[in-house]
C-alpha positions in Angstrom: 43.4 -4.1 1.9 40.2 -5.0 3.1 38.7 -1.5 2.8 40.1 -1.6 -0.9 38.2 -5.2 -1.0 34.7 -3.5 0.3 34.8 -0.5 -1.8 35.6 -2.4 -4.9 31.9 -4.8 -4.4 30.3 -1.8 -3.2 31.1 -0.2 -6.8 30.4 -3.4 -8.6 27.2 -3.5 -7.0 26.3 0.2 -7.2 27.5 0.0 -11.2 24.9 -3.5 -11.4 22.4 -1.8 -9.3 22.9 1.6 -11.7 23.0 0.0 -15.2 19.6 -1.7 -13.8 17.9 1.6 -12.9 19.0 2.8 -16.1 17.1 0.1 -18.2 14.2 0.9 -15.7 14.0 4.9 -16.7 14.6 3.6 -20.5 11.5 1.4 -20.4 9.5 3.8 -17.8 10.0 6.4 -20.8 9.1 4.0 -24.0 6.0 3.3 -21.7 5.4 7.1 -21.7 5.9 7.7 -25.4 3.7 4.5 -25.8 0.7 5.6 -24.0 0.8 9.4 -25.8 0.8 7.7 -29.1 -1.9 5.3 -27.8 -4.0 8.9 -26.9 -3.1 10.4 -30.0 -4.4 7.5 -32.4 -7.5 7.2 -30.2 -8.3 10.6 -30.1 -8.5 10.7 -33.9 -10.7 7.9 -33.8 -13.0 9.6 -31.3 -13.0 12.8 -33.5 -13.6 11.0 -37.0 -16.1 8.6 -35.4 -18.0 12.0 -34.1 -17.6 13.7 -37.5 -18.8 10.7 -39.1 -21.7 10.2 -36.7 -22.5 14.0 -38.3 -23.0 13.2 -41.6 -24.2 9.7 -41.3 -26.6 10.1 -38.3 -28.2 13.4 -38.7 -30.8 13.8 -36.4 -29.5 11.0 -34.0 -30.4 12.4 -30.7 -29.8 11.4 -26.9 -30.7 13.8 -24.0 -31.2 16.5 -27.2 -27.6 16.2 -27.6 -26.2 15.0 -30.9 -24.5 11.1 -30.8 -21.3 13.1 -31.6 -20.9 14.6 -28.8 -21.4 12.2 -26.6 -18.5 10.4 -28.3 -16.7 13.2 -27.6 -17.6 13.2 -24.1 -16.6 9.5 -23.8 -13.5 10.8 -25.6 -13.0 13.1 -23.1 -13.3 11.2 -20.5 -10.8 8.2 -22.0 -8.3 10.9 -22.5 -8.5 12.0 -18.9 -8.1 8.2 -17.5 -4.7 8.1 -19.4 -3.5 11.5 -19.0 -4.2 10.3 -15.1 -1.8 7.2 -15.9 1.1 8.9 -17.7 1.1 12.0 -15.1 0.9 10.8 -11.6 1.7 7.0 -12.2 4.4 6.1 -15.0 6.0 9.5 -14.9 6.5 9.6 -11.6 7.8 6.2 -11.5 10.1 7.7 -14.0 11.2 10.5 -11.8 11.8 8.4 -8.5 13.9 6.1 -11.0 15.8 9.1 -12.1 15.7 10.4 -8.2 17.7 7.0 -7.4 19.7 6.8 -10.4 21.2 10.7 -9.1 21.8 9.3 -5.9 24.3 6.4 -6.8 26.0 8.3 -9.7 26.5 10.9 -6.3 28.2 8.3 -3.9 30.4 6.5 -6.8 32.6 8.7 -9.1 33.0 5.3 -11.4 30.0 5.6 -12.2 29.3 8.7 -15.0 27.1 11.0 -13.6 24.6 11.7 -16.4 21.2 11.8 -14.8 21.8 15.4 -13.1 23.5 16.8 -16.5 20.4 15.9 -18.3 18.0 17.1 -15.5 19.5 20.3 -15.7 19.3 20.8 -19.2 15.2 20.3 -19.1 13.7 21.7 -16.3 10.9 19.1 -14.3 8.4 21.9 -14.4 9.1 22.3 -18.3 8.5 19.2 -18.3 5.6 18.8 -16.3 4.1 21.6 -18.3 4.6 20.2 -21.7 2.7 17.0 -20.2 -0.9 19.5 -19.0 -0.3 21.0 -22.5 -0.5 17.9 -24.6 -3.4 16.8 -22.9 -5.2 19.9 -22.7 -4.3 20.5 -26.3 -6.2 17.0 -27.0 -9.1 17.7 -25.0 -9.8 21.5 -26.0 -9.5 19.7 -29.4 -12.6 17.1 -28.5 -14.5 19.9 -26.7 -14.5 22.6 -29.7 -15.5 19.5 -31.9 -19.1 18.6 -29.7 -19.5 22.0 -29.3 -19.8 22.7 -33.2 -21.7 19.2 -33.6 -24.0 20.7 -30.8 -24.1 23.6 -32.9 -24.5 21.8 -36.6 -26.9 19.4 -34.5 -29.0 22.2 -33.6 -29.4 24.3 -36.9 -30.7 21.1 -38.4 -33.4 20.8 -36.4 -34.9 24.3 -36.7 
C-alpha cells in the first residue's frame, strides 16, 4: 500500500517534472530557429549594405581595402559571435534538456517515451553538421562577396 502510495507521487512528479522539460526543449528550439533567422536577415543586410557601399562609395578606401569589405568582415565576424551562441550554448542546452527528458521517459513507462524515437530518427552528428554547414554556407557567402568588391575595388583604381 505504501509502496503503491510512493510510486504513484514519484510518477506524478516525474510526469510534472517531464511535461516541464518538454516546454524547456520547445522554447530552447524556437530560440534556435530564432537566432538563425536573426543571422539570415542580418546577413543580407551586411551583403546589400556592402553591394551598396560598391556603387555608392566608389573609391571609398580604408587600409586600401574597399568600405565593402570591411562590412563584410564585420559581417563575418557578427556571424561567428552567433553561430558561437546557437552551437555550444543554446543547442547544447537543448541537448542536456533532451539528455534529461530520455532519462525520465526511461525510469517511468507512464510517461511516452518520445525523446529517443525522435533522436534516432536524426542522427546528433547530422545534426551537428547541418549546423557548421548553415554557417559556413553564410560566411563563404560574405567572403566570396569582399573578395569580388576587393576585386571591383581594385580595377577601378587602375
Amino acid at each position: 500500500m505504501v509502496y503503491s502510495a510512493v510510486t504513484e507521487v514519484c510518477h506524478d512528479l516525474s510526469q510534472n517534472n517531464w511535461e516541464t522539460l518538454l516546454e524547456l526543449a520547445i522554447s530552447f528550439n524556437q530560440i534556435i530557429l530564432t537566432n538563425r533567422s536573426l543571422v539570415a536577415t542580418i546577413m543580407l543586410a551586411v551583403g546589400g549594405a556592402s553591394a551598396i557601399s560598391v556603387v555608392q562609395l566608389r573609391t571609398a578606401a580604408i587600409l586600401s581595402l574597399h568600405l565593402g569589405v570591411w562590412i563584410n568582415l564585420g559581417g563575418i565576424i557578427v556571424l561567428a559571435t552567433m553561430f558561437y551562441t546557437d552551437r555550444f550554448y543554446y543547442f547544447e542546452l537543448l541537448l542536456g534538456t533532451l539528455e534529461e527528458l530520455s532519462r525520465i521517459e526511461k525510469s517511468c513507462p507512464k510517461i511516452p517515451d518520445i525523446t529517443d524515437a525522435l533522436s534516432q530518427r536524426i542522427p546528433l552528428q547530422r545534426t551537428t553538421n547541418l549546423i557548421y554547414a548553415y554557417y559556413l554556407l553564410i560566411g563563404g557567402t560574405l567572403l566570396i562577396e569582399a573578395v569580388m568588391i576587393q576585386f571591383i575595388h581594385c580595377r577601378k583604381l587602375s
